[in-house]
N, CA, C and O of each residue as an XYZ file, in Angstrom:
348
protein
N     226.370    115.289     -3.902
C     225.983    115.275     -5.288
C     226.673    114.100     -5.983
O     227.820    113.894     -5.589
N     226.154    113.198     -7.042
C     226.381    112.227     -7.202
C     227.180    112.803     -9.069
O     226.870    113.671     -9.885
N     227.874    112.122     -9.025
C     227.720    112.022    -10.755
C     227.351    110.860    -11.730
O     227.399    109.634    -11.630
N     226.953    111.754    -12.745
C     225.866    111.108    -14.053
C     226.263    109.840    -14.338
O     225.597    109.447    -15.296
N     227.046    108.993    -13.958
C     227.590    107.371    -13.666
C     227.107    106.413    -12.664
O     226.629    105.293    -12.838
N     227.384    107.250    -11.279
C     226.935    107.426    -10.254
C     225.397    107.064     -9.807
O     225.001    106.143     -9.093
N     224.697    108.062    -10.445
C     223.324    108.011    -10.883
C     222.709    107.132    -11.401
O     221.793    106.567    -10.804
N     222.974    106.899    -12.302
C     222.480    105.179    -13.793
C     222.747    104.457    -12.501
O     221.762    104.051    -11.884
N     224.160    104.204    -11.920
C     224.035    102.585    -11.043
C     223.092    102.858    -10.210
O     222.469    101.819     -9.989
N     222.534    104.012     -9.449
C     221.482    104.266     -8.225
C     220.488    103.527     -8.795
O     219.930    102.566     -8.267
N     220.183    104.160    -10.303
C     219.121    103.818    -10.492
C     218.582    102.124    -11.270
O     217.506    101.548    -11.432
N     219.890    101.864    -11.550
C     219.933    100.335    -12.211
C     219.431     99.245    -11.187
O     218.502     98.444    -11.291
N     220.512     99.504     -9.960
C     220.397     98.809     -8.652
C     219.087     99.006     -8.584
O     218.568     97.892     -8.523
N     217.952    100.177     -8.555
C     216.644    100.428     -7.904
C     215.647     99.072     -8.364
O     214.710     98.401     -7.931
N     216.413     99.167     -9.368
C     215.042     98.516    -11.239
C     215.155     97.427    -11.172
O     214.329     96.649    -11.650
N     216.650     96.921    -10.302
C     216.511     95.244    -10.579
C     215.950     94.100    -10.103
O     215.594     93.921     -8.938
N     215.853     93.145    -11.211
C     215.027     91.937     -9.913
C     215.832     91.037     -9.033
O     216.955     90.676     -9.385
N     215.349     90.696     -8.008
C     216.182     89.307     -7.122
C     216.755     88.555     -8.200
O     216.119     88.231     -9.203
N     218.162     88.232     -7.953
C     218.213     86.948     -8.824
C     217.140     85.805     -8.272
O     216.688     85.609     -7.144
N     216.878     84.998     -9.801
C     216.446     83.744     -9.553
C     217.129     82.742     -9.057
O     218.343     82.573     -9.171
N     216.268     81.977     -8.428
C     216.841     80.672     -7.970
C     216.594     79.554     -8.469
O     215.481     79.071     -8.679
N     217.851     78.996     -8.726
C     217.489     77.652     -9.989
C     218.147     76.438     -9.252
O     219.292     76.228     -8.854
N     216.888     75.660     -9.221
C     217.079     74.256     -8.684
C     217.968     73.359     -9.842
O     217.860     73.538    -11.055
N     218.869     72.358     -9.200
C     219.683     71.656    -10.036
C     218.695     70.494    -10.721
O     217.898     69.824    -10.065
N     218.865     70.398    -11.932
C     217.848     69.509    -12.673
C     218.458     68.229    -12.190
O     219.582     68.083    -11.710
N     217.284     67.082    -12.451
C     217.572     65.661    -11.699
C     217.024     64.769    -12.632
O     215.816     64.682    -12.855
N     217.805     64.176    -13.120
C     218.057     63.215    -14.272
C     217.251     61.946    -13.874
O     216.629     61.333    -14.741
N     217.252     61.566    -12.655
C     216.787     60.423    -12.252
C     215.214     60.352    -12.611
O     214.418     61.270    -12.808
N     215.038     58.983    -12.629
C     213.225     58.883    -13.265
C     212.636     58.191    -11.478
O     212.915     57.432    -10.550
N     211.189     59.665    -12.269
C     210.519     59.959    -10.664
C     210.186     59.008    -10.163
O     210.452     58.823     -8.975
N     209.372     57.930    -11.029
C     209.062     56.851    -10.835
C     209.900     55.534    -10.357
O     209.243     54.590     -9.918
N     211.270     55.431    -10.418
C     212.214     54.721    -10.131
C     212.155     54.035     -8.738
O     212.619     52.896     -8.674
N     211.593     54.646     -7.519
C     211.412     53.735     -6.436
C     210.033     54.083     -5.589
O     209.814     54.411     -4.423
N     209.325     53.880     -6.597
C     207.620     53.957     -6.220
C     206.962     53.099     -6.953
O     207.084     52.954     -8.169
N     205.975     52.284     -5.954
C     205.422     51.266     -6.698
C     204.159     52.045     -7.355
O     203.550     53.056     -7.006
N     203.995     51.007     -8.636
C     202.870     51.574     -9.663
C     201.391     51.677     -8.784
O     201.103     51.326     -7.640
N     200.868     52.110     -9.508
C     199.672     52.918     -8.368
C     198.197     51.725     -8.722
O     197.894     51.394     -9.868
N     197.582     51.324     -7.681
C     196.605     50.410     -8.064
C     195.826     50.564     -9.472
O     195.765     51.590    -10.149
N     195.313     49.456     -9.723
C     194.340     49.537    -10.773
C     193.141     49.776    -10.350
O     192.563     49.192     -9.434
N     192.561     51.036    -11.312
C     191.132     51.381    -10.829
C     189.891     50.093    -10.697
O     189.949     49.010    -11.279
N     189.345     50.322    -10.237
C     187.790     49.062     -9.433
C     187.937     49.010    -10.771
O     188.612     49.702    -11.533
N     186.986     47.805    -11.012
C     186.384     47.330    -11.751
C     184.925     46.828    -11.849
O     184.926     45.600    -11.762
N     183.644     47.347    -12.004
C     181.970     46.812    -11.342
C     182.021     45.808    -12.118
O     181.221     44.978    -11.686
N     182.667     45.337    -13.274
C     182.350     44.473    -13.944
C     183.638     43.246    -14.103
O     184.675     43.491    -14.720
N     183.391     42.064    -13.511
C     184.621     41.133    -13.157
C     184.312     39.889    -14.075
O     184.421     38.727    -13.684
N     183.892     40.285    -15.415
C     183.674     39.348    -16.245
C     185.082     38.764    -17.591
O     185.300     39.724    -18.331
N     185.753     37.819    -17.895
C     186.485     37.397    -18.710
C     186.452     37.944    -19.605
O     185.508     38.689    -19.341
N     186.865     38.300    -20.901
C     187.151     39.063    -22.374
C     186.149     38.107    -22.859
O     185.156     38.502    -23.469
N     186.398     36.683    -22.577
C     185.562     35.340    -23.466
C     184.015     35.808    -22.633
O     182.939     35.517    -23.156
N     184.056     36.243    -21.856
C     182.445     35.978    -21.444
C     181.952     37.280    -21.874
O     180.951     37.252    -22.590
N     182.474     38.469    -21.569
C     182.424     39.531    -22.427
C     182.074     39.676    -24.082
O     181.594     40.649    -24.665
N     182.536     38.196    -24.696
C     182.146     37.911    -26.072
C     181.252     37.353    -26.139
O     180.641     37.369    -27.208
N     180.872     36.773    -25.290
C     179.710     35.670    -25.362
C     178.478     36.987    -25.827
O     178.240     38.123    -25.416
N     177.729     35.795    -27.238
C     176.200     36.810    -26.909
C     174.872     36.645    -26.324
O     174.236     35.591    -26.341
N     174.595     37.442    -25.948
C     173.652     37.322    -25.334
C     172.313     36.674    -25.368
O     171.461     37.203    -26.082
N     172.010     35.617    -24.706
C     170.845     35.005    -25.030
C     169.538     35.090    -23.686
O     168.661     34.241    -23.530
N     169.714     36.251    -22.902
C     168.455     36.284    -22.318
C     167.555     36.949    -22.807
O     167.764     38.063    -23.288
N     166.064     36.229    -22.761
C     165.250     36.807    -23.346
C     164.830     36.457    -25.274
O     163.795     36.885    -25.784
N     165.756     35.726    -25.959
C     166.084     35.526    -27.007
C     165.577     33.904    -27.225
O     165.338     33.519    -28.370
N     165.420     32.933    -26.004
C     165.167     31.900    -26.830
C     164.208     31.326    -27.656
O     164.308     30.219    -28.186
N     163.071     32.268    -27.777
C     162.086     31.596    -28.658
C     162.723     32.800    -30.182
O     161.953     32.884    -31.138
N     163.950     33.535    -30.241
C     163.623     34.360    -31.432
C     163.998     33.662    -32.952
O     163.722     33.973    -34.111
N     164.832     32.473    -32.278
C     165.342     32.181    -33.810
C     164.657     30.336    -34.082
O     164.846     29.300    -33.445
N     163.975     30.597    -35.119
C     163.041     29.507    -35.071
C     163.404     28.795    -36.733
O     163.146     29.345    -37.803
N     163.925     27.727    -36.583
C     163.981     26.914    -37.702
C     163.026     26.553    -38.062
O     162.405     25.625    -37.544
N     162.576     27.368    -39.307
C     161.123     26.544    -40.061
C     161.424     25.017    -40.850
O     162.452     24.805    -41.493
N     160.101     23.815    -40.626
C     160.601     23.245    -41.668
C     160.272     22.844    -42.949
O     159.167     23.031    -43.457
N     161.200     22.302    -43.478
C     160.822     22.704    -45.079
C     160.927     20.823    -45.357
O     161.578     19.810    -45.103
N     159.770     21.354    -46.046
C     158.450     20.337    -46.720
C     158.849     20.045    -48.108
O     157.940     19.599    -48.808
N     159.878     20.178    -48.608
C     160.034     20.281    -50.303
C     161.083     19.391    -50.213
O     162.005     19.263    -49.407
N     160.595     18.533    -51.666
C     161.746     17.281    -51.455
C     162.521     17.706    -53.370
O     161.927     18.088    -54.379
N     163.914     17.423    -53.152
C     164.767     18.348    -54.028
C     165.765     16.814    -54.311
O     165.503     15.768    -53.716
N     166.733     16.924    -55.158
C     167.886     15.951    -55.130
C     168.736     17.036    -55.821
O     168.437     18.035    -56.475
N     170.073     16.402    -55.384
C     171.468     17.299    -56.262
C     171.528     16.275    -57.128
O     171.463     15.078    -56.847
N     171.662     16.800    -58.255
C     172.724     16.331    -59.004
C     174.128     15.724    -59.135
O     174.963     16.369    -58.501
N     174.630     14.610    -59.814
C     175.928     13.944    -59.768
C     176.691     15.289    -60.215
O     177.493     15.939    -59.545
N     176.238     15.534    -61.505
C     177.128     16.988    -62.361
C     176.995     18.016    -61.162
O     178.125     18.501    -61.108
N     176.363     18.513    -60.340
C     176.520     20.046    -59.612
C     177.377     19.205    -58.405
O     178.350     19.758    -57.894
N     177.069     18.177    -58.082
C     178.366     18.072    -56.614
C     179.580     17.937    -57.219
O     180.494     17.973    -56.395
N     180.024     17.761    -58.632
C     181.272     17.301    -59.409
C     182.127     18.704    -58.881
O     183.100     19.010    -58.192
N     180.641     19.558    -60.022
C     181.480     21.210    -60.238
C     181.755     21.336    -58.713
O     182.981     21.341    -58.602
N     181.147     21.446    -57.416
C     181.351     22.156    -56.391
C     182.827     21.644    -55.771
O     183.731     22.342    -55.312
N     182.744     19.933    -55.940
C     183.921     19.502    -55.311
C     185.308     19.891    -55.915
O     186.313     19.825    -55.206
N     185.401     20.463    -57.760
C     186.121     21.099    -58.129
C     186.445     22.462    -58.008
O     187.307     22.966    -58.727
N     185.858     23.072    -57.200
C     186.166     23.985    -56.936
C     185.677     25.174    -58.297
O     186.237     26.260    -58.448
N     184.346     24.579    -59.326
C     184.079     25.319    -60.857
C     182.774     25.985    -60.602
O     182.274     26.492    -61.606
N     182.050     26.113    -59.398
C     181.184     26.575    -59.286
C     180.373     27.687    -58.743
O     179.164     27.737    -58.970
């Protein structure tokens, strides 16, 4: 026969869990002696500048300088104002 002390530890011991197991944390950076990992493909192996370029296939008849038939003169007074910056 056990006594009522006795008992609680039977039953404490029954209830408990495994201790855990705790790995020592590691300060070091993971990356520190592994080389960086390739750069993904690329389908398209074109320059940023050619990438800007726009596009002219298909386009060369779209932009059509009309010409103009009208005969005009400037003025001495309107090139004055413009070259001053008053206009």
């Amino acid at each position: 026969m056990h006594t009522r002390s006795q008992t609680r530890n039977l039953h404490n011991q029954q209830h408990q869990a495994p201790p855990a197991v705790v790995e020592p944390f590691n300060l070091e950076d993971p990356f520190e002696n592994h080389p960086p990992p390739p750069p993904p493909p690329m389908d398209d192996q074109r320059t940023m500048a050619q990438l800007l370029e726009a596009p002219t296939e298909g386009y060369e008849d779209a932009i059509v300088v009309p010409e103009i038939n009208a005969n005009f003169e400037l003025k001495h007074g309107l090139i004055n104002l413009v070259q001053n910056k008053q206009f």
